[in-house]
C-alpha positions as CSV (number, residue, x, y, z in Angstrom):
1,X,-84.5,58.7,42.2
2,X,-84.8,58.6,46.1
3,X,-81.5,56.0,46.0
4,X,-79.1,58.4,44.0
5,X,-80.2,61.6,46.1
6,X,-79.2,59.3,49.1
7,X,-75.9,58.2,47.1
8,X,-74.8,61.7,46.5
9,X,-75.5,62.7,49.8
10,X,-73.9,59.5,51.0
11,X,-70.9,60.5,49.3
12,X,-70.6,64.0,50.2
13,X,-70.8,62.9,54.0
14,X,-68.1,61.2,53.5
15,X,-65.9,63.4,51.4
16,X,-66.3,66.0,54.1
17,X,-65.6,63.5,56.9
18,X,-62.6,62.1,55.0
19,X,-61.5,65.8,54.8
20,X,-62.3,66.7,58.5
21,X,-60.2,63.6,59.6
22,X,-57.7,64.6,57.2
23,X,-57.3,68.5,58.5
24,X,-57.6,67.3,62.4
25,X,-54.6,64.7,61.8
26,X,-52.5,67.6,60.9
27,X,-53.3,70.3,63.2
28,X,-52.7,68.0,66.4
29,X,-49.5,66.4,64.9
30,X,-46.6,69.1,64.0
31,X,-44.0,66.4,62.8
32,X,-44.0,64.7,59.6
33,X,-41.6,62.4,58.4
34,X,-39.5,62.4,54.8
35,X,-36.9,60.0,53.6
36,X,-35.7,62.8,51.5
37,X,-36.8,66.6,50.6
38,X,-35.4,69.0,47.8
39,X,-35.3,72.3,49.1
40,X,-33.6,75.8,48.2
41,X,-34.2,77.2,51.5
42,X,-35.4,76.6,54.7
43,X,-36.4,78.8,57.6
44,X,-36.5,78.0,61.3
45,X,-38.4,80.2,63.5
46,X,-39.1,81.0,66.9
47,X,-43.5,80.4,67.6
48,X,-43.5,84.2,67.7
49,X,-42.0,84.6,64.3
50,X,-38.7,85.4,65.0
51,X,-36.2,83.9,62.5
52,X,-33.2,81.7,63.8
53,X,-31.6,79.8,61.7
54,X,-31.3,80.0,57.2
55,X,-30.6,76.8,55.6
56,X,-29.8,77.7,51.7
57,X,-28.4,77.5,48.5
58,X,-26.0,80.2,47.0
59,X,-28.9,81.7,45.7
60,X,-31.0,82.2,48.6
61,X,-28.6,82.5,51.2
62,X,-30.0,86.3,52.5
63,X,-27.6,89.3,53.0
64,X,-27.1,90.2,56.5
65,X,-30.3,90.5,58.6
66,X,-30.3,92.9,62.0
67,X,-33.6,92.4,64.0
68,X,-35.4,90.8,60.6
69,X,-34.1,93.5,58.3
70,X,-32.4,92.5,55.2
71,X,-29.5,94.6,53.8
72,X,-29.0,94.2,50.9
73,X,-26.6,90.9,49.5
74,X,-23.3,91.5,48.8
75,X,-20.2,89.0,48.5
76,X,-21.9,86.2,49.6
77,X,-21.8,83.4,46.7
78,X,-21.8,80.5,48.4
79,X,-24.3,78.1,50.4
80,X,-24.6,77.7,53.7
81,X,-26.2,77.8,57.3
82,X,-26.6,81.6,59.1
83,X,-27.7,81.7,62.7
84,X,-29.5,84.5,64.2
85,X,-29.6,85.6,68.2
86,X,-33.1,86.4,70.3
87,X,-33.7,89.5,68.3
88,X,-33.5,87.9,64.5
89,X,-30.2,89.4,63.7
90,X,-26.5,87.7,62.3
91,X,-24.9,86.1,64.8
92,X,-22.4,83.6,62.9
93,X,-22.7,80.9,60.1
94,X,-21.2,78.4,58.1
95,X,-20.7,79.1,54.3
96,X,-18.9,76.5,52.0
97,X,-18.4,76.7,48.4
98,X,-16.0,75.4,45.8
99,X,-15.8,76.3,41.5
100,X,-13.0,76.9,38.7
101,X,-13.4,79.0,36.4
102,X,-13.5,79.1,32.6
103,X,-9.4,79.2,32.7
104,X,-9.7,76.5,34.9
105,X,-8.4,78.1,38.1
106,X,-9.6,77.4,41.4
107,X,-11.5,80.9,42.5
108,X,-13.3,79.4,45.2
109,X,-12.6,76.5,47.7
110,X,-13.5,76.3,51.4
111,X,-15.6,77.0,53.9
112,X,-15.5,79.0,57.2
113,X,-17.1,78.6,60.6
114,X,-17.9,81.9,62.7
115,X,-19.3,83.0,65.3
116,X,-19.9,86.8,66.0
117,X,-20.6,89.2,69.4
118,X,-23.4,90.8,70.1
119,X,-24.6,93.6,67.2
120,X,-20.8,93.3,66.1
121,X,-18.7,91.2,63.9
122,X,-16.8,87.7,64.0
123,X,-14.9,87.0,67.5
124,X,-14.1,83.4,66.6
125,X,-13.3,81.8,63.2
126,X,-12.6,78.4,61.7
127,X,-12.1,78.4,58.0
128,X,-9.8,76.4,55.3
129,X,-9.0,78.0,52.2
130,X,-7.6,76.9,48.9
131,X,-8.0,78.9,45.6
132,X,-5.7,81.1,43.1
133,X,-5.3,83.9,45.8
134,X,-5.5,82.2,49.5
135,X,-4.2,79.0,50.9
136,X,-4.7,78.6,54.5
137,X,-5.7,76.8,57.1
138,X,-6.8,77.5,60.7
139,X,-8.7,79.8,63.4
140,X,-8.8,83.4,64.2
141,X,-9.7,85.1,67.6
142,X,-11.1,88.6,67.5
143,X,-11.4,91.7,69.0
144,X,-15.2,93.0,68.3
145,X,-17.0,96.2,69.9
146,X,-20.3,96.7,69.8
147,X,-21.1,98.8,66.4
148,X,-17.6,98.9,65.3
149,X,-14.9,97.9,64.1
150,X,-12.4,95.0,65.8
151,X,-8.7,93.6,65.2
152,X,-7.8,90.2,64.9
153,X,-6.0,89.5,67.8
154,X,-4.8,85.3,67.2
155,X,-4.2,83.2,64.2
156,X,-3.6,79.4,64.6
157,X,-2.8,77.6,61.7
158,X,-0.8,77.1,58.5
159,X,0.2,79.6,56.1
160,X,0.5,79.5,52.7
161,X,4.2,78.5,52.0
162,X,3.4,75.1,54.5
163,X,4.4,76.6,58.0
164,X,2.7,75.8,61.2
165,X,2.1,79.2,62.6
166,X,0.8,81.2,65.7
167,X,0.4,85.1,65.5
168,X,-0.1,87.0,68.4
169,X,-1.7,90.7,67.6
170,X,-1.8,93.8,70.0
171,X,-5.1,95.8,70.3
172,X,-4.5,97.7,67.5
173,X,-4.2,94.2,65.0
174,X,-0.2,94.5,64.7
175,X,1.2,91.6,64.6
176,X,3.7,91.7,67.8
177,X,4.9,87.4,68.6
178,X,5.0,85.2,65.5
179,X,6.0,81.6,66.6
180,X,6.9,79.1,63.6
181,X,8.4,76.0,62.3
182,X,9.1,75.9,58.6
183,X,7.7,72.7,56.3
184,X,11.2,71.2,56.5
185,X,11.1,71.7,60.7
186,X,13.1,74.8,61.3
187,X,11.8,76.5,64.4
188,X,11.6,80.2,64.8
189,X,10.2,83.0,67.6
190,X,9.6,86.4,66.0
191,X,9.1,89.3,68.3
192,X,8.0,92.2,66.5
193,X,7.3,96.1,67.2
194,X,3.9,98.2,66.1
195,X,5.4,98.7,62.8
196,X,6.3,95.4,62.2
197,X,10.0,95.2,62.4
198,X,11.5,91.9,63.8
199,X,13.4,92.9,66.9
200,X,14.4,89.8,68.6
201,X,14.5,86.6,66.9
202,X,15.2,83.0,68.8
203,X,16.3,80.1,66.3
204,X,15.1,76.6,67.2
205,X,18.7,75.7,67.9
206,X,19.1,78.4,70.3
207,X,16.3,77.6,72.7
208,X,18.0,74.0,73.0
209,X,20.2,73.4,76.5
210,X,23.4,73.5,75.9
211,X,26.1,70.5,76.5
């Protein structure tokens, strides 16, 4: 009788020992090791809470958080990577995504790169897009105030009929210099007033010295 008390307290000495051992590993080591994880979502936080980065899935990629307020989601299907400032609010991402649909078209294919200004939108963009309605390729440089709205002031890239193109925009986002050589190599400067007309146009050939 006396030996199976002293078994089951044995044991239960050493159950809670195993445990303490166990619970003390953890909370003086903060890094654990994985070959691989399945996740949905992750969260990376600041010690005080403060969330800075949103790894996810279409799913449960968030709608647009200011200072840890959600608004609500909207046109946002793909996955991707949002970064957040000091304060826990939108400050850029990466979002990539790519389906046909049941007629078989391409409706989504790409990904864009952004980064935005402070409590405003996008001042730099890096995106390629190919589906049924865009096809291009490039970056974007914007203007962006502080709780408005901003123009887009530079585009680098190619366009969708295969040109290499540079736009230059005034403050108001009207397209003013458009420099561009064609897919077959013709080479073109645009200058253009605020509505848009072409006023002075120099051909490839023209900027060449003459013999």
């Amino acid at each position: 009788m006396f030996g199976q008390r002293f078994l089951v307290i044995y044991s239960g000495v050493l159950t809670v020992t195993f445990a303490v051992s166990i619970l003390t590993g953890f909370s003086k080591s903060q890094v654990a090791t994985f070959d691989e994880i399945n996740v949905h979502r992750i969260n990376v936080r600041e010690p005080d809470g403060t969330l800075r980065m949103v790894i996810a899935d279409s799913a449960k990629l968030p709608g647009v958080i200011v200072k840890g307020k959600e608004q609500p989601k909207v046109d946002r299907p793909q996955a991707g990577m949002i970064f957040f400032n000091d304060e826990g609010s939108e400050n850029g991402g990466l979002i990539f995504g790519g389906k046909r649909d049941a007629n078989g078209d391409v409706v989504d294919s790409g990904g864009s790169l952004s980064f935005d200004r402070y409590n405003a939108n996008q001042v730099v963009q890096l995106l390629g897009v190919d589906d049924k309605e865009n096809s291009m390729a490039g970056m974007a440089v914007s203007d962006s105030k502080e709780n408005g709205h901003g123009y887009r002031r530079i585009w680098v890239g190619r366009s969708a009929d295969g040109s290499a193109l540079l736009s230059m925009m005034d403050a108001a986002g009207n397209e003013r210099i458009q420099m561009k050589v064609a897919s077959k190599g013709a080479a073109e400067i645009d200058f253009l007033d605020a509505d848009g007309k072409v006023v002075k146009t120099i051909q490839g050939d023209d900027a060449l010295p003459k013999h």
